[in-house]
C-alpha positions as CSV (number, residue, x, y, z in Angstrom):
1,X,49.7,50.3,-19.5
2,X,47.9,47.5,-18.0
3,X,48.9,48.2,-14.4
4,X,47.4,51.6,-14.7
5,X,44.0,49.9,-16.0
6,X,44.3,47.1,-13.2
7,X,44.8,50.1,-10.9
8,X,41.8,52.0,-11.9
9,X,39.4,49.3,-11.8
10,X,40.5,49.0,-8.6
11,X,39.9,52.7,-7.8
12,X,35.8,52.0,-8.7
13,X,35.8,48.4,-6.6
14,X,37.2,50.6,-3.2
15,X,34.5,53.4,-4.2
16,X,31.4,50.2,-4.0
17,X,33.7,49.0,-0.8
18,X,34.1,52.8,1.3
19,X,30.2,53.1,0.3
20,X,29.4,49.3,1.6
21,X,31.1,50.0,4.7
22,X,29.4,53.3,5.8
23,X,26.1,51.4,5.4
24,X,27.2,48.2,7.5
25,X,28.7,50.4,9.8
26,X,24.9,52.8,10.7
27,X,24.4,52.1,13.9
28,X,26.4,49.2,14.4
29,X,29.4,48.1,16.4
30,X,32.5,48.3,14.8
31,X,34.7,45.4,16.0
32,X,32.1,42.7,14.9
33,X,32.3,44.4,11.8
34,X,35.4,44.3,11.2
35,X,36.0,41.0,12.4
36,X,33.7,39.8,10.0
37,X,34.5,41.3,6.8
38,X,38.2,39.8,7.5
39,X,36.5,36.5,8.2
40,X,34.2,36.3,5.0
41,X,37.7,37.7,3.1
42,X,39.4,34.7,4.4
43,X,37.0,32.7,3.4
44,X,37.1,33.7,-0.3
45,X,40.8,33.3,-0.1
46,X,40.9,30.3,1.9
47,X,40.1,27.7,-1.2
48,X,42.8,29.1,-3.0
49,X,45.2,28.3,-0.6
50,X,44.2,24.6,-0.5
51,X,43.6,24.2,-4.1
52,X,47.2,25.8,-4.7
53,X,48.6,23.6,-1.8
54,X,47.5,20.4,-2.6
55,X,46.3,19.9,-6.2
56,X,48.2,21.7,-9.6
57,X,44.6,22.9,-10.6
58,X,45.5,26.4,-10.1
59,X,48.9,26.7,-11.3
60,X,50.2,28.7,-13.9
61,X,47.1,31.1,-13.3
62,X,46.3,34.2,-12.1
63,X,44.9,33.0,-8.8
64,X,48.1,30.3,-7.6
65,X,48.9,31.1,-4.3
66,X,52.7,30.7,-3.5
67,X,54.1,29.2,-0.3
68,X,56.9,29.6,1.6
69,X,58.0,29.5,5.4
70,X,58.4,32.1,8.2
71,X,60.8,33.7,6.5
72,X,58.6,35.6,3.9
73,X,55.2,35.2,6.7
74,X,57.1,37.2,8.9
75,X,56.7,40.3,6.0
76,X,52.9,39.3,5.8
77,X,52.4,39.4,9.3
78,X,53.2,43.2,9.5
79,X,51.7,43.6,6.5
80,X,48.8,42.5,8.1
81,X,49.2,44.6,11.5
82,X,49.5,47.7,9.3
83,X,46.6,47.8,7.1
84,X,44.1,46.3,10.5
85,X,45.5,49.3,12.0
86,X,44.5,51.4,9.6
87,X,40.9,49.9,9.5
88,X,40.5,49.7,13.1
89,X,41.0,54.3,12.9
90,X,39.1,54.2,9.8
91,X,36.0,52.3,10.7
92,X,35.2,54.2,13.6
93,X,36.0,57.4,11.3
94,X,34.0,56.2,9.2
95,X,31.0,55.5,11.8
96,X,31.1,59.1,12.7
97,X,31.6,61.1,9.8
98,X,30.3,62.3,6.5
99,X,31.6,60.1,4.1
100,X,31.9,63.7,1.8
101,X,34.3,64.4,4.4
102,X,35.9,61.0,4.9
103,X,37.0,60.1,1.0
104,X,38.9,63.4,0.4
105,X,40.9,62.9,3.5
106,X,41.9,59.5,2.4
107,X,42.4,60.6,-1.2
108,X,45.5,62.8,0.9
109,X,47.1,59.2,0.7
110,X,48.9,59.3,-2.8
111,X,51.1,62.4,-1.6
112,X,51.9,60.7,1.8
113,X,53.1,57.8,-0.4
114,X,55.2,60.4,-3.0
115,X,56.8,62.1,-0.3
116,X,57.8,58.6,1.1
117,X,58.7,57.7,-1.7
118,X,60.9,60.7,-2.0
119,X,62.3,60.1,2.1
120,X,62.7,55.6,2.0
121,X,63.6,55.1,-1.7
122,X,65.5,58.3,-2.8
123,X,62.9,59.3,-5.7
124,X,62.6,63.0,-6.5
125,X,59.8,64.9,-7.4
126,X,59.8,67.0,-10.9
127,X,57.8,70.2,-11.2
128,X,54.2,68.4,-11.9
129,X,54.6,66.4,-8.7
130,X,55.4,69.2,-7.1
131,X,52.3,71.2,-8.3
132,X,50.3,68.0,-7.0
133,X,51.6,67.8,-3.7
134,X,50.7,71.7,-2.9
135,X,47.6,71.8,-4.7
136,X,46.6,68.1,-2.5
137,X,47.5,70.3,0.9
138,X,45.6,73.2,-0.3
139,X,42.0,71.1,-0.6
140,X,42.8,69.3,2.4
141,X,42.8,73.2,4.2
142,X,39.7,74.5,2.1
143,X,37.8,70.7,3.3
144,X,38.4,71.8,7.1
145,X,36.9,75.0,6.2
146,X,33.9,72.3,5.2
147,X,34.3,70.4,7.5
148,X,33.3,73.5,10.2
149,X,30.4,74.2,8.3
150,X,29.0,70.8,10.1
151,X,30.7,71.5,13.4
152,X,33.3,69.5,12.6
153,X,36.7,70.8,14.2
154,X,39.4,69.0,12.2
155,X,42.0,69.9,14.9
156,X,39.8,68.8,18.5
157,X,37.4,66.2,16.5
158,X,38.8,62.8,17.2
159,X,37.1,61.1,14.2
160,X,39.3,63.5,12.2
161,X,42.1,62.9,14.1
162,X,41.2,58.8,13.6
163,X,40.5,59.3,9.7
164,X,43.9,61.0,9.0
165,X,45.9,58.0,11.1
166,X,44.4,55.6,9.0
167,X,45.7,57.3,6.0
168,X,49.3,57.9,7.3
169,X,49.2,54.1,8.0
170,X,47.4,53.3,4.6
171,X,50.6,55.3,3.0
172,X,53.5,53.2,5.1
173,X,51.2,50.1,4.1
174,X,51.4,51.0,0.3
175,X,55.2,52.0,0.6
176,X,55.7,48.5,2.3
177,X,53.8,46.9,-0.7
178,X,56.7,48.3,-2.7
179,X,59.1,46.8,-0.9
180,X,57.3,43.6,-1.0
181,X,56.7,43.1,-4.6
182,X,59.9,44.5,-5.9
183,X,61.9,41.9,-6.9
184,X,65.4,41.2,-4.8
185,X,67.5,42.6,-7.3
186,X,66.0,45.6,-6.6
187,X,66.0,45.9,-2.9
188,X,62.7,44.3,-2.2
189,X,61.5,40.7,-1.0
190,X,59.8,39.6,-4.3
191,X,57.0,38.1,-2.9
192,X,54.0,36.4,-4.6
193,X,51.6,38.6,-4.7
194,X,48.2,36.2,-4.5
195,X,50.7,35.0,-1.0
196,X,51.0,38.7,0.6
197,X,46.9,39.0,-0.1
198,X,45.8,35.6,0.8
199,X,47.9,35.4,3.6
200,X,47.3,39.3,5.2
201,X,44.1,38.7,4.8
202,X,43.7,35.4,7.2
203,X,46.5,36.8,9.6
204,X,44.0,40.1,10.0
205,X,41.1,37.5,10.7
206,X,42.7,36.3,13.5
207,X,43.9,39.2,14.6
208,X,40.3,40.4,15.1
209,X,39.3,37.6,16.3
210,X,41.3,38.5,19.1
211,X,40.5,41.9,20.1
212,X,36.7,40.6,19.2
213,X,37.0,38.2,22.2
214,X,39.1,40.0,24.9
215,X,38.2,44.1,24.0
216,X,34.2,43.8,22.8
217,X,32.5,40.6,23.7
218,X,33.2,41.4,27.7
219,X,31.6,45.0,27.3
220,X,29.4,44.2,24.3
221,X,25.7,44.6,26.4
222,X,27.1,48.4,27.2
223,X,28.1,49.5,24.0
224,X,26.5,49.8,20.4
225,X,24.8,46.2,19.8
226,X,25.4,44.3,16.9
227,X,23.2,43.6,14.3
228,X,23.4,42.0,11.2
229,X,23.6,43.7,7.7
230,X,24.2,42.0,4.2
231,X,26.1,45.3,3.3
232,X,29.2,42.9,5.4
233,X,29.7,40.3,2.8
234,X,29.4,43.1,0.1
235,X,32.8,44.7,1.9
236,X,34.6,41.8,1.7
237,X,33.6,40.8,-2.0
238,X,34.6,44.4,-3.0
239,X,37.6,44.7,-1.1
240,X,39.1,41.7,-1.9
241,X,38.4,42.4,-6.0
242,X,39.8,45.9,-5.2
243,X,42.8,44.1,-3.5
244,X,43.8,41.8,-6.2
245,X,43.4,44.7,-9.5
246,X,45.4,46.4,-6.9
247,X,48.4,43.6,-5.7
248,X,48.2,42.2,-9.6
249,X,48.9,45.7,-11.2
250,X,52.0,46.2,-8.4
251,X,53.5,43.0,-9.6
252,X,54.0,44.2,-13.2
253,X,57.3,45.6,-13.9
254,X,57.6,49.1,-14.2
255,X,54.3,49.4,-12.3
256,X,54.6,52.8,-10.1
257,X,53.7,52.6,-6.6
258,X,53.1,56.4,-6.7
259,X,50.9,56.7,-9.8
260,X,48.9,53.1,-8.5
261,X,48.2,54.9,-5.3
262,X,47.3,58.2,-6.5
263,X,44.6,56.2,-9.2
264,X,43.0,54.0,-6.3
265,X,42.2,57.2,-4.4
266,X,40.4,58.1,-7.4
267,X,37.8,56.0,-5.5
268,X,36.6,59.2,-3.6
269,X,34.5,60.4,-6.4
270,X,32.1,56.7,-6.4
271,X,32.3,57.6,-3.0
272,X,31.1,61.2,-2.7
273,X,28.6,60.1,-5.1
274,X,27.3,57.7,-3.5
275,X,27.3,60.1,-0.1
276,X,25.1,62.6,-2.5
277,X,22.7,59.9,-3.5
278,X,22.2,57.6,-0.2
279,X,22.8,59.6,2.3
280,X,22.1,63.1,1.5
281,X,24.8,64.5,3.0
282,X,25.3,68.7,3.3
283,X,27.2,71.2,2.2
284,X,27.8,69.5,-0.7
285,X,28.6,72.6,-2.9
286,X,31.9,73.6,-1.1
287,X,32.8,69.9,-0.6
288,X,32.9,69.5,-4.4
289,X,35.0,72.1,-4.8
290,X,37.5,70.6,-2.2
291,X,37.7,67.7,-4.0
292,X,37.8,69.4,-7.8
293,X,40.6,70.9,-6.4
294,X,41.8,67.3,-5.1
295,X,41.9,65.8,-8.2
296,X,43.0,67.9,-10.0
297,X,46.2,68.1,-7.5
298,X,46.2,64.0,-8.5
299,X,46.0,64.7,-12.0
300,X,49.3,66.7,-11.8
301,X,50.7,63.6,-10.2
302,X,49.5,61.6,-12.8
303,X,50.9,63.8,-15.6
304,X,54.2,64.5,-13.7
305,X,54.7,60.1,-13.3
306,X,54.0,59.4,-16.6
């Protein structure tokens, strides 16, 4: 299964990229941030888009960028709105919370997407998905318990509140990646996948660009400064690695948007390890057992999508 190896590799690059963004986020305003992580992603991108454009040097490889007009940008534009919504709630999570808290939440995301799945594309769970989905919903209870151990009220904290709307919208945008890959034949738009990432990618830039200028620049000398971290570029290089394991293992056939989403949130462990080492955070005895009991709720999803 290559796609599930593509997906998994994918899973350790987000881990680096989760752990990369709590440290460029310390103490530092999250809009800039943001803005440039798209920005340096665009530039990575950007290349490939002219090479692919104007010269045959990249075609026939892994890295061709497809083109097409408004009709298929108009999918990559939402695509786009999606997933910077979802970063927007999650970055300023992230600022503000544990990351031993933070990566279980998001690793909820694979059973948003199954029972999606099961509601927009008429798939049906059998009895290991099932198992899965219950025992995912039973850590994310036992991780509040956690959670208040730090003072952390997942139902009045609005960092909680922030973290899970990224991860419902992280769901729709990995449910919309479905629809985007799948070929027409099959209901979906059959987009180029090196297109959808290239593309989403400059279209977020701008976007931030945008809110950079009118919503933080005006206010910027009475809220957190900026500063600058190298920890930014390292977000973008990892994300956009993690990205293209991710939108390359999607555009095999027979690749499983379920299975692929449940593997990437396999991130959390590089990610709670990293929160042991760097950052020392507490309570880390329960907190494992929350997200023991987390993947092993993935691992039924795993064996039940096989």
């Amino acid at each position: 299964m290559a796609w599930l190896l593509l997906a998994f590799m994918s899973a350790a690059l987000l881990g680096c990229y989760d752990t990369l963004k709590k440290v460029a986020l310390k103490d530092n305003a999250v809009i800039p941030v943001l803005f440039f992580n798209t920005l340096f992603s665009s530039l990575i991108f950007m290349p490939l888009i002219l090479l692919s454009g104007t010269t045959n040097i990249l075609d026939n490889s892994l890295f061709h960028v497809g083109s097409g007009g408004w009709e298929m940008h108009k999918y990559i534009v939402l695509k786009a709105i999606l997933v910077l919504s979802s970063w927007i709630l999650g970055y300023f999570a992230m600022k503000n919370l544990p990351l031993t808290i933070v990566g279980p939440i998001n690793a909820t995301r694979p059973v948003m997407v199954l029972v999606g799945a099961l509601l927009i594309f008429g798939e049906r769970l059998n009895g290991w998905q099932w198992a899965g989905v219950l025992t995912a919903i039973l850590s994310y209870f036992l991780l509040r318990k956690s959670g208040k151990k730090e003072g952390i009220d997942f139902h009045h904290n609005k960092w909680i509140i922030m973290t899970i709307g990224a991860a419902v919208l992280g769901a729709l945008s990995g449910l919309y990646d479905k629809f985007l890959m799948a070929p027409a034949d099959q209901g979906g738009v059959g987009l180029d996948r090196m297109m959808v990432q290239s593309w989403f990618t400059i279209y977020q830039c701008v976007m931030m660009a945008f809110l950079l200028i009118v919503m933080w620049w005006p206010k910027h000398r009475s809220t957190t400064p900026f500063h600058w971290s190298w920890a930014i570029i390292g977000v973008s290089i990892f994300l956009s690695a993690a990205d293209f394991m991710y939108f390359y293992s999607l555009s095999i056939p027979d690749a499983m948007i379920s299975v692929v989403s449940m593997v990437r949130r396999g991130s959390v462990i590089v990610s709670f390890m990293f929160g042991v080492v760097l950052f020392h955070e507490k309570n880390l005895r329960a907190k494992a057992f929350d997200l023991a009991l987390m993947l092993l709720g993935l691992f039924f999803l795993f064996i039940g999508s096989k």
